[in-house]
N, C-alpha and C positions, 0 to 999 in steps of 0.2 A: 367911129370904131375905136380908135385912141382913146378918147376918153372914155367908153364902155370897159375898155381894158384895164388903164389905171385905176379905175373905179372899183374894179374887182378885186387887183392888187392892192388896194389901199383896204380894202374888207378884211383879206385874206391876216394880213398883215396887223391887225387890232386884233381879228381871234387871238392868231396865236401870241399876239402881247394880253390878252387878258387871259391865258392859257397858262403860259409862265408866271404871272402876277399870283394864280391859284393853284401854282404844282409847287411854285418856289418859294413864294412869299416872300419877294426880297427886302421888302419893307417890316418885315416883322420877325417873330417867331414861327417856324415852322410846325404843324400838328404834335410832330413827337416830340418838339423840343418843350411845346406848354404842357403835355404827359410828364413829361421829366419830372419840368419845375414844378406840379401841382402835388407830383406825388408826395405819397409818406415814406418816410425813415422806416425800414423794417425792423431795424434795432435802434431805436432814439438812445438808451439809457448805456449803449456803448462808450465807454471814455477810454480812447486808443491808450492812456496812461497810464490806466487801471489796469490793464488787462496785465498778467505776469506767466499766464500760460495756458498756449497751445494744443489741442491736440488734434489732429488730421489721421481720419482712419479711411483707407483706401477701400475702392469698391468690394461691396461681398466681403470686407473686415480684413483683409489679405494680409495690410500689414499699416501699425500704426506709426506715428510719430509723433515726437511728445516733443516740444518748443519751450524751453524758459527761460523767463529774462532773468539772469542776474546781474547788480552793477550796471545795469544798464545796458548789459550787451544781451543779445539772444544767443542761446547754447541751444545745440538738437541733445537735450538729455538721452533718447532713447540710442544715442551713437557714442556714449561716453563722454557728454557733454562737448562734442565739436563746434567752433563757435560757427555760428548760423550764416547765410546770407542776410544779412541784416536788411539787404535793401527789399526781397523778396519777401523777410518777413511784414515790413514795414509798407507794402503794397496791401500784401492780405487784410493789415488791418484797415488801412487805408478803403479797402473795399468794403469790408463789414461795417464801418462805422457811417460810410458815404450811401451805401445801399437803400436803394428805390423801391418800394412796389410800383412798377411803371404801370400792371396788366396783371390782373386775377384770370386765368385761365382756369383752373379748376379748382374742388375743393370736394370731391369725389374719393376717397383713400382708393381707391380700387382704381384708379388712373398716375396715383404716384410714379409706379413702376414703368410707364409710358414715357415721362419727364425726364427717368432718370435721378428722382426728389425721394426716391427711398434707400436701402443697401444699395445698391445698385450704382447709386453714386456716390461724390467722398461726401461725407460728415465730418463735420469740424466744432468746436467744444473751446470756448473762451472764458477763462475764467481768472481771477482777481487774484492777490497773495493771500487771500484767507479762504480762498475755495470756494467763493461765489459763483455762481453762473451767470454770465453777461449776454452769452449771446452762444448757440447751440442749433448748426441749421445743416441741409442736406444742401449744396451744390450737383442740380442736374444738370445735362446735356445744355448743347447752343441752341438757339431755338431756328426757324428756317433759314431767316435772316443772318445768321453765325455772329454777327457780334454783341447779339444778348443771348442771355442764357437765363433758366429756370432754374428757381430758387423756392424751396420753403423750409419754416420755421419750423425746429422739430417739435415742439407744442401746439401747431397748428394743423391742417391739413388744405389749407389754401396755399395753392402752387400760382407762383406770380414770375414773370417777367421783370429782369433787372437788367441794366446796362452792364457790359461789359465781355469779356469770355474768361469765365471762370474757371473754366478745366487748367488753362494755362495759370491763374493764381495759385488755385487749390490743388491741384491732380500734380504736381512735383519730382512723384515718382520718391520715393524710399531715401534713394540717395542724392537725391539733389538739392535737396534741402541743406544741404554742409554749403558752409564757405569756400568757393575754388581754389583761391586765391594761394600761391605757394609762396611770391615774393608779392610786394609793394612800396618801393621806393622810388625818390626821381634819378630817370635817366643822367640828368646832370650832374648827379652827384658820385658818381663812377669814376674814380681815378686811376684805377687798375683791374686786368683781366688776368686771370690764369688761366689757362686751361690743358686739363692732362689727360690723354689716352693713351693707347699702347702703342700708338707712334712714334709720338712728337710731345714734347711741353715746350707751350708758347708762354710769354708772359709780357703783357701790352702794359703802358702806362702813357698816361698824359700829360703832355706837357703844361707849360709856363704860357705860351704862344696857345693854347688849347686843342691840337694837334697830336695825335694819337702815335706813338711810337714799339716799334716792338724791340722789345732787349732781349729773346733768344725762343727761338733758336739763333738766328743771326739777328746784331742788329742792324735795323732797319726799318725805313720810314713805311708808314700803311695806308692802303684805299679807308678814305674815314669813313664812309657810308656803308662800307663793309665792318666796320666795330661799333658803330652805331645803331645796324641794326640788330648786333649782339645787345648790347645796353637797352636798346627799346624791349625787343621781345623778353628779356630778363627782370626787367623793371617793373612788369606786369604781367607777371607769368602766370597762369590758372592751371589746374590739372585739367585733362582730358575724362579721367575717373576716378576712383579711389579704389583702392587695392584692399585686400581683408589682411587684415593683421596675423602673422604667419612668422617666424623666423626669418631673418633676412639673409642667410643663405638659400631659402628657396629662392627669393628674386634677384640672386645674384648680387646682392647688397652687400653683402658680408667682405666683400673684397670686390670695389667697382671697377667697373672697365673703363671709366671716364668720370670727370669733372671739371666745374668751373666755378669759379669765385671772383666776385665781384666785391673790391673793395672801394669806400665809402669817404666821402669827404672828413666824415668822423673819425675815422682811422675801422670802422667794424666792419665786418664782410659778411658776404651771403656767401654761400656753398651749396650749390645741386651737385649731389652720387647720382650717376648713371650707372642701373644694374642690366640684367640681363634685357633680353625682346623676345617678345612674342609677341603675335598676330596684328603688326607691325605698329607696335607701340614697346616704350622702354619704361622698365618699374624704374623711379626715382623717387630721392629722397633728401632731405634736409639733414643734417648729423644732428643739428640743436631741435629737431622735431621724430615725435614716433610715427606720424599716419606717412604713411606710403603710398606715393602718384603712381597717376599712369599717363605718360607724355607722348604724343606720338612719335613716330621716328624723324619725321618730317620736320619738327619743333627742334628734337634732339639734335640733328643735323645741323640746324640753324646756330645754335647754342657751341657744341660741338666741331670747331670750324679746323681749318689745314693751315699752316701758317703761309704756304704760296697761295690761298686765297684770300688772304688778308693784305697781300703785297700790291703795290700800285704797278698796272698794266708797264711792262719794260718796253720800249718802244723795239720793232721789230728792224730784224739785222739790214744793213745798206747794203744793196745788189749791186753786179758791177755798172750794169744800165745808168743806176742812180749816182754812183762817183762819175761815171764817166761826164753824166750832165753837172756833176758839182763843177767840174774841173773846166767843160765849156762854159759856164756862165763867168767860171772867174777870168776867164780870157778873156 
């Protein structure tokens, strides 16, 4: 009976090793992955260095964006030339130029609208510094499996299957396409803080020993990881939105309610104005810059600090309990 049993065990036991050997293939490539590699290039004649400009027109035409390299950098022309997320752009190309037909699903025009592969999804328009056309396609929908998505050629009507999720490269949204970015330097290189509200002005500087000091309101010595984590979150600040271009007495800009400046081993400074809040976020802004943030209050808080929070914990006052034990131990 023993061995009736292990005998069965040892059956059961090969299936499902030649089970996994034919779901997983661990010796090899996988089904989708020789579709990948075998496929074609749906834009071959794309040269990501060629291209000089963008254009991304939102479902149903709603609203366009126009992308140009100048100098090398990417600018959202249709925003006043705001310079771009450069890494965002440089994905998008990165996708058109690496783009698969993995899967011809249809080629029906009366099923585009299904895909998502007509208005309906964004279209996107690559073209050269002489006005070539490179590459010109509808990004539809994910398909069931969500991390491909449906793709055709606008001169074609064969809807194919390509890696990737392309709403999140192409679909952007209007204003997301700008650069966040308000400041960009290293934390390390911070030698001084101001900061001013209608409380208090603090002003921090570090020392020689590299040890964080404040010289007033009072001086005196500071919690570092409490200025530090000033320095970090300023170092790499992004906006939360952008604001529309308005007089800066609407946002309260015209005369801030707060600020701080971070100055630089260079001797140069950064300066965030903190204007008015609503719907708990505060408009801000750069003086050496026009586009106008929107930072949450939560951010602003962090930025915006108390100079008794910046102070190292005072140790808490001795009770009579505790002298009286100071005084039996020295007996």
């Amino acid at each position: 009976m023993k061995i009736k049993q292990l005998l069965i065990l040892v059956g059961v036991l090969v299936v499902l090793g030649l089970l996994v050997l034919m779901l997983e293939n661990p010796f090899g490539k996988s089904e989708e992955q020789r579709r990948v590699d075998e496929a074609q290039l749906l834009f071959p004649s794309v040269n990501q260095a060629e291209v000089a400009k963008i254009e991304i027109i939102a479902a149903l035409g709603t609203t366009t964006t126009t992308l140009v390299k100048q100098n090398d950098q990417w600018l959202v022309e249709s925003m006043d030339n705001y310079p771009a997320d450069q890494k965002a752009v440089e994905e998008l190309l990165d996708q058109v130029a690496e783009m698969k037909a993995i899967q011809r699903v249809s080629s029906n025009p009366e099923k585009q609208a299904v895909f998502q592969v007509d208005s309906s999804g964004v279209e996107a328009k690559l073209t050269d510094a002489s006005g070539n056309l490179l590459a010109h396609l509808f990004a539809g929908k994910t398909t069931p499996e969500i991390f491909n998505s449906y793709i055709r050629a606008a001169d074609s009507n064969d809807v194919y299957v390509v890696k990737g999720y392309l709403k999140a490269t192409f679909d952007k949204g209007y204003r997301s396409w700008r650069d966040r970015t308000i400041f960009a330097f290293l934390k390390e290189d911070v030698t001084h803080l101001a900061i001013q509200s209608g409380e208090e002005e603090i002003e921090l500087q570090i020392d020689a020993a590299g040890e964080w000091q404040m010289l007033k309101p009072p001086v005196s010595a500071t919690e570092k990881a409490e200025v530090e984590a000033i320095t970090e979150l300023m170092s790499a600040l992004e906006t939360d939105d952008f604001a529309e271009s308005k007089d800066l007495s609407e946002y309260g800009l015209d005369t801030p309610q707060a600020s701080i400046t971070a100055t630089l081993k260079d001797g140069t400074a950064r300066t965030l104005l903190i204007g008015s809040e609503e719907s708990g976020s505060h408009y801000v802004k750069r003086p050496d810059k026009a586009q106008i943030f929107e930072l949450t209050k939560a951010n602003v808080d962090k930025l915006i600090r108390k100079s008794a929070d910046l102070k190292p914990e005072s140790p808490g006052p001795v009770s009579d309990s505790d002298s009286a034990s100071v005084t039996l131990d020295g007996e």
